[in-house]
C-alpha positions in Angstrom: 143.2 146.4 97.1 142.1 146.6 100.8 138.8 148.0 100.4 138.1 145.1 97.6 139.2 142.6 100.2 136.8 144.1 102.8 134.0 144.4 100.0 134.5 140.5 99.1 134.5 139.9 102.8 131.5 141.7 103.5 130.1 140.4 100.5 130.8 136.4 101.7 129.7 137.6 105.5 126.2 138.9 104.1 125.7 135.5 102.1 126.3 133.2 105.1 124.3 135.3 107.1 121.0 134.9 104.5 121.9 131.5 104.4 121.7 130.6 107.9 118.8 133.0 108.8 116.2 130.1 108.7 118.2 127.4 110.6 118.7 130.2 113.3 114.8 130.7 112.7 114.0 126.9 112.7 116.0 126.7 116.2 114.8 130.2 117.9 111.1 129.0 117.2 111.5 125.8 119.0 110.8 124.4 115.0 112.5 121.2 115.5 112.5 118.1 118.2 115.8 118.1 120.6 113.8 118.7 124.3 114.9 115.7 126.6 116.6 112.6 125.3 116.7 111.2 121.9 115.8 107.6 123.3 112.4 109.1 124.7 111.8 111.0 121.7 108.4 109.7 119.6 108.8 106.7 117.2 104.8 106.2 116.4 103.7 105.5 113.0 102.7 108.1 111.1 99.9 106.0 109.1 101.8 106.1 106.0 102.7 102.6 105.0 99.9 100.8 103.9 99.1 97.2 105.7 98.5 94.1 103.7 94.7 94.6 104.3 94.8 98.0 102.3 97.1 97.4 99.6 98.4 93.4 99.3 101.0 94.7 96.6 104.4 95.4 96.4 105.2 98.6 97.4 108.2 101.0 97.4 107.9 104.4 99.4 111.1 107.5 100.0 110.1 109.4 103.2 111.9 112.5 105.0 111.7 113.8 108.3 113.6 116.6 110.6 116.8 115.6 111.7 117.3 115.1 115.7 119.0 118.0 117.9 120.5 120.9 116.4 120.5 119.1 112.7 117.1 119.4 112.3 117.5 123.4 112.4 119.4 122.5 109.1 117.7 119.7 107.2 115.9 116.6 107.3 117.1 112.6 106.9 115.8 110.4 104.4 115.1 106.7 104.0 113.9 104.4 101.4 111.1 101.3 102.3 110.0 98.3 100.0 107.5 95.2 100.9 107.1 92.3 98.6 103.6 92.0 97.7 101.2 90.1 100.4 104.3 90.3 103.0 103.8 92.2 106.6 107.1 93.3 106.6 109.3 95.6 105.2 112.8 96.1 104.5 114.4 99.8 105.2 117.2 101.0 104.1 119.5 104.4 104.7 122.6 105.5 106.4 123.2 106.4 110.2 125.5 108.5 111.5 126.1 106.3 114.7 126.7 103.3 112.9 129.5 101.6 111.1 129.0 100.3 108.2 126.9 103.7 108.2 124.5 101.9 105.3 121.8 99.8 107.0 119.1 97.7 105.6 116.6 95.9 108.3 113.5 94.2 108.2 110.6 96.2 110.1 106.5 96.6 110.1 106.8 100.5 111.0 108.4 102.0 108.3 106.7 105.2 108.4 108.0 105.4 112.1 108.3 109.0 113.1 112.2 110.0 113.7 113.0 110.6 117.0 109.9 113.3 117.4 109.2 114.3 113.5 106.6 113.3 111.6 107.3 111.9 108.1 106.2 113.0 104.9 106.2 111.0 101.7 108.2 111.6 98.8 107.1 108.5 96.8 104.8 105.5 96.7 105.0 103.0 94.1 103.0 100.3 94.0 102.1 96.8 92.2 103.9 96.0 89.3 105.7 99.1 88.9 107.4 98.5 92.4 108.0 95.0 91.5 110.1 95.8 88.8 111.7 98.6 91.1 112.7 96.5 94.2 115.6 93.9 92.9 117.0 97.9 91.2 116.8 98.9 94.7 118.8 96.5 96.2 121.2 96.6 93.5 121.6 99.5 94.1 122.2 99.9 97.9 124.1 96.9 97.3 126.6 98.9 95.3 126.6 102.2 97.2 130.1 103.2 97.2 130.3 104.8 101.0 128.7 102.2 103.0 131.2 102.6 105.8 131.0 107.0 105.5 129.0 109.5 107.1 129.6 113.2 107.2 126.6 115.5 108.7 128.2 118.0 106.1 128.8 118.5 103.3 128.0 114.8 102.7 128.2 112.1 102.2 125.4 111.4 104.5 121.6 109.7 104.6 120.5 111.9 101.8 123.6 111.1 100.0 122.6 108.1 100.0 119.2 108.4 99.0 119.4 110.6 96.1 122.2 108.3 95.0 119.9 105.3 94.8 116.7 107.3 93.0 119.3 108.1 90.7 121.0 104.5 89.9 117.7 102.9 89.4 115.5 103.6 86.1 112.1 104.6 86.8 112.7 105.9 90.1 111.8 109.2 91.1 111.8 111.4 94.1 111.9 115.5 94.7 114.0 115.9 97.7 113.6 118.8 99.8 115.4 121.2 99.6 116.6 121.0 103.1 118.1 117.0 102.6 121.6 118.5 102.9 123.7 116.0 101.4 121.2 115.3 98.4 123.6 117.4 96.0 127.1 115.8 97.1 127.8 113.6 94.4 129.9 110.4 94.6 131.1 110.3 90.8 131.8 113.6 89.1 130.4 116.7 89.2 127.2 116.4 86.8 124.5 113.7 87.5 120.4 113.6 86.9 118.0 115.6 89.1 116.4 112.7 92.0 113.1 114.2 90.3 114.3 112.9 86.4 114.4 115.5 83.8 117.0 117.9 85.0 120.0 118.0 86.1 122.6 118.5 89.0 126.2 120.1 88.8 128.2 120.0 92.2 131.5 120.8 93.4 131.4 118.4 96.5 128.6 119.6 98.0 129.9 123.2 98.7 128.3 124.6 95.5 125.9 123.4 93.6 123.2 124.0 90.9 120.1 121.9 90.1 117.8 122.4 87.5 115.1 120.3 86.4 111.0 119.7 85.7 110.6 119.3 89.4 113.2 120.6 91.5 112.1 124.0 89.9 115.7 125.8 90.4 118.2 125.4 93.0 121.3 127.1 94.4 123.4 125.4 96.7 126.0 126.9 98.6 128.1 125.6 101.6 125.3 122.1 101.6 122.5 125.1 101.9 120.5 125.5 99.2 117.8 128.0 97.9 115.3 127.8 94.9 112.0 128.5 93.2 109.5 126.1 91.4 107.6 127.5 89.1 105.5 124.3 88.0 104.3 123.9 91.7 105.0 127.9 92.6 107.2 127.7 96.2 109.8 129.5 97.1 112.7 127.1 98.7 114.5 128.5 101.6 117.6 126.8 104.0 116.3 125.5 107.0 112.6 126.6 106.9 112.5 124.6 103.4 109.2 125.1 101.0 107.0 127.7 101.3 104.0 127.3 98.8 102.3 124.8 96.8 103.2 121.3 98.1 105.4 119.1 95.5 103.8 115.9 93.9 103.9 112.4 95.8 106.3 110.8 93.1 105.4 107.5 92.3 102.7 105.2 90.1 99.9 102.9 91.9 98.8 100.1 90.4 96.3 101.7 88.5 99.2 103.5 86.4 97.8 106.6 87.8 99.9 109.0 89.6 99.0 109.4 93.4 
């Protein structure tokens, strides 16, 4: 009995240590932005978000980027941008750890802003009439987020929580989180819900174990918010903290054009 009790713990001690090999990595490497102050960190657009002048649409775009600090090591946050067509503005919307309600939505002209030193990356850009009919969805859909007032670094539920709650609310909508949004798999309502990149599916126990499986996503194992995978459409291995390694994903979304991007 002993000996199978120090073989499970061994066991459990060698999983957490795989598991947290590239956060350690990410933070050893000097990988992610914590030097100085977070209020001097770099907020510059990333040239991302297209001005009036180059697309006078309506647009809808999901971007990520490294966490602040420590977090970052771990996984990245996660926010969610619309503009009404011919507008200079934008409305943003996502959750905030320092900030209760945690759910804001704000009007800005940078939403491709990098966050507090890391560049963005997009995750979708919809635009003309299929963002149209997206946007009031959108705002139905943050309208009805059920943990506006709740943020939890871990397990969730947290900014990408919220994000992959929304993609999945709203018909048409589509996004592959990375791997490293921690939170993405800690479900609000159950324990089975659709894959943020449609055609699959997720199973999670709160966050702490998880399995995702769908066209995108590839396959994905999620254990204590960390989560591991491969895609085979797009071959990448997906590892905690460092995140994909391989082919890039697809930029989820349809232009005007009805072409993908």
């Amino acid at each position: 009995m002993v000996r199978r009790i120090l073989r499970a713990v061994s066991g459990l001690a060698l999983v957490l240590a795989l598991l947290l090999a590239g956060p350690l990595w990410m933070l050893a490497t000097e990988r992610v932005e914590g030097r100085g102050h977070w209020s001097s960190a770099d907020r510059s657009p990333a040239g991302l978000a297209p001005s009036p002048a180059e697309a006078s649409q309506a647009v809808v775009q999901l971007y990520a980027a490294r966490a602040w600090g420590w977090r970052g090591a771990f996984g990245v946050h996660t926010w969610i941008a619309t503009r009404n067509a011919g507008a200079d503005a934008w409305q943003m919307h996502h959750v905030l750890s320092w900030r209760r309600p945690a759910l804001e939505s704000r009007v800005t002209t940078t939403p491709d802003r990098a966050w507090y030193g890391s560049e963005p990356v997009l995750l979708a850009d919809y635009r003309g009439a299929p963002a149209e009919r997206l946007m009031p969805e959108i705002e139905a859909a943050v309208a009805a987020y059920p943990a506006p007032s709740t943020y939890r670094a871990w397990p969730g539920p947290n900014s990408n929580t919220f994000t992959a709650w929304v993609v999945r609310e709203v018909a048409g909508l589509e996004a592959t989180l990375p791997v490293t949004a921690v939170g993405k798999d800690y479900l609000l309502d159950g324990v089975l819900a659709g894959a943020p990149g449609g055609r699959g599916v997720t199973a999670s126990l709160g966050g702490l174990l998880g399995l995702t499986l769908g066209r995108d996503e590839g396959l994905e194992l999620s254990l204590l918010g960390l989560a591991l995978g491969i895609d085979p459409l797009r071959p990448a291995l997906k590892l905690p903290g460092i995140g994909r390694v391989g082919m890039a994903p697809l930029i989820k979304g349809v232009m005007s054009g009805g072409r993908e991007p």
